[in-house]
C-alpha positions in Angstrom: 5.0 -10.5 2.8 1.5 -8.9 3.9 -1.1 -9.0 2.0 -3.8 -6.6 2.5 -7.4 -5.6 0.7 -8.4 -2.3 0.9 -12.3 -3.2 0.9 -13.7 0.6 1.4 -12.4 4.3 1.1 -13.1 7.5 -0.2 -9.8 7.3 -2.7 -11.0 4.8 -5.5 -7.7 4.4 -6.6 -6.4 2.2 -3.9 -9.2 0.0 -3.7 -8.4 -3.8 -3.9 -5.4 -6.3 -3.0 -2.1 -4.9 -1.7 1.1 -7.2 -1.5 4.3 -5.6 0.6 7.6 -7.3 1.3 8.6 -4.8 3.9 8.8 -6.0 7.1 7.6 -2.3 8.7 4.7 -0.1 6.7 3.4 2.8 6.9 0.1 4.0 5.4 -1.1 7.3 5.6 -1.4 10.4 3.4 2.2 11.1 3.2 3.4 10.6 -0.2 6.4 8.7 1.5 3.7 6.3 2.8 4.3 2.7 1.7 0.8 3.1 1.0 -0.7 6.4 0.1 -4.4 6.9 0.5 -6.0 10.5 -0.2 -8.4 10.4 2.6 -9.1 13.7 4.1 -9.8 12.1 7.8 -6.3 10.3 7.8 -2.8 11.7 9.4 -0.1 12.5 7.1 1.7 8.8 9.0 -1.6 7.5 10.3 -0.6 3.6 11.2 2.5 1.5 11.3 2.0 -2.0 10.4 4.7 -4.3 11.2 5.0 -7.9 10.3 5.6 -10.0 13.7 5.9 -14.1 14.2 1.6 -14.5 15.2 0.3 -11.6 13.1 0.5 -8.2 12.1 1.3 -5.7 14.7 -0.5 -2.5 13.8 0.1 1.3 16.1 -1.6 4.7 15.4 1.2 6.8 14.9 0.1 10.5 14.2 -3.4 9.4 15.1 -5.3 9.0 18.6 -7.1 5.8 17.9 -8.1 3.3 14.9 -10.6 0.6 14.9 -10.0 -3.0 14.8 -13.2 -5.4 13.9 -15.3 -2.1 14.8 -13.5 -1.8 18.3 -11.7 1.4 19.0 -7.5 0.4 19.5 -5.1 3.7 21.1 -1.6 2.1 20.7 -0.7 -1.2 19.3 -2.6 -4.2 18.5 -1.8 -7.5 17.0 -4.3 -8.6 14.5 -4.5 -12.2 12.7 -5.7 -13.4 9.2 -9.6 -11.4 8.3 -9.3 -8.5 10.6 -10.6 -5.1 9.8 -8.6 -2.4 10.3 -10.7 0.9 9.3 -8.2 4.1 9.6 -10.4 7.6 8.5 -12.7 7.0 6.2 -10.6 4.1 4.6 -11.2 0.0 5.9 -8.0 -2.7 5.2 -8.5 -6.3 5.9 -5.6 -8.5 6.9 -5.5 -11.0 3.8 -2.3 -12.8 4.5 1.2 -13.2 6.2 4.4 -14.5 5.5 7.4 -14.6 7.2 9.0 -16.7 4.3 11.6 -14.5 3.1 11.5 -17.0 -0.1 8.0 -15.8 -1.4 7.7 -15.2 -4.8 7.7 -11.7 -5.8 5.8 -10.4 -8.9 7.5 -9.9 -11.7 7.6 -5.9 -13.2 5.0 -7.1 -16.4 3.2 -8.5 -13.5 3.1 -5.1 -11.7 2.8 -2.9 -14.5 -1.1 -5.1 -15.8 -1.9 -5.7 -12.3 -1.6 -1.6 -11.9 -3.1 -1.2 -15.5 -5.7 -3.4 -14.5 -6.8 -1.6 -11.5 -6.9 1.8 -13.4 -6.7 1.5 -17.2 -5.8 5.6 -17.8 -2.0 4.2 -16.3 -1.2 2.8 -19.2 -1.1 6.1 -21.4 0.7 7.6 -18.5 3.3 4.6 -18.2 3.8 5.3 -22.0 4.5 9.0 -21.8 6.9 8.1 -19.7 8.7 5.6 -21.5 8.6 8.0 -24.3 10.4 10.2 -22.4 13.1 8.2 -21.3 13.5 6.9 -24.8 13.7 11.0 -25.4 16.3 11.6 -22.5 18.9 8.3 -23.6 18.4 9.6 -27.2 19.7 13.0 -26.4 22.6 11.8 -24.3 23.6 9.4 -26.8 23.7 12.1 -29.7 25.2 14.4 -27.5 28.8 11.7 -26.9 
């Protein structure tokens, strides 16, 4: 697992803890980012992140550079426990890693008011969509 904080950026949304259990990431403003951030000064796959035995190995991808602990990094760095790790407009710090497949997942009601927490308009959202499901297997049922 990494743990990450997202401790500044222009997108409000993302701000806070981050856990992955992915051994590879990818943030960036891709929409098929592991972590999407909508910062206008970031590549669509800006950084790769990748879990390694004495840290977290981090690469610009898409990008020319990114700055570890204010330092300017072109290709691949490791980086240990309290780094910062400032991509576009948008600074990560290195929280934690685990290479103990075991860890604990959260649970989905975990997820879900951990999410609602962050942004409490999700929560209508995550009931439309229920709603809608609850619509969808209505219709297919009535329809056998």
């Amino acid at each position: 697992m990494i743990e990450i904080e997202i401790i500044e950026s222009p997108d409000p949304e993302i701000l806070g803890p981050h856990s992955f259990y992915f051994q590879k990431l990818i943030f960036g403003r891709s929409k098929n980012s592991h972590l999407f951030i909508d910062d206008r000064a970031l590549c669509k796959n800006h950084i790769r992140i990748e879990k390694s035995e004495s840290g977290v190995l981090c690469q610009n991808m898409e990008s020319k550079f990114y700055l570890s602990n204010g330092k300017k990094i072109s290709g691949k760095k490791l980086h240990k426990i309290d780094d910062l790790i400032k991509i576009g407009e948008t600074t990560l710090k290195i929280v934690s890693v685990s290479n103990d497949d075991t860890a604990t997942k959260p649970s989905l009601s975990e997820k879900y008011n951990a999410a609602i927490e962050r942004n409490p308009k999700l929560e209508e959202l995550f009931v439309e969509i229920e709603n809608e499901i609850l619509s969808v297997e209505h219709d297919i049922h009535v329809k056998k």
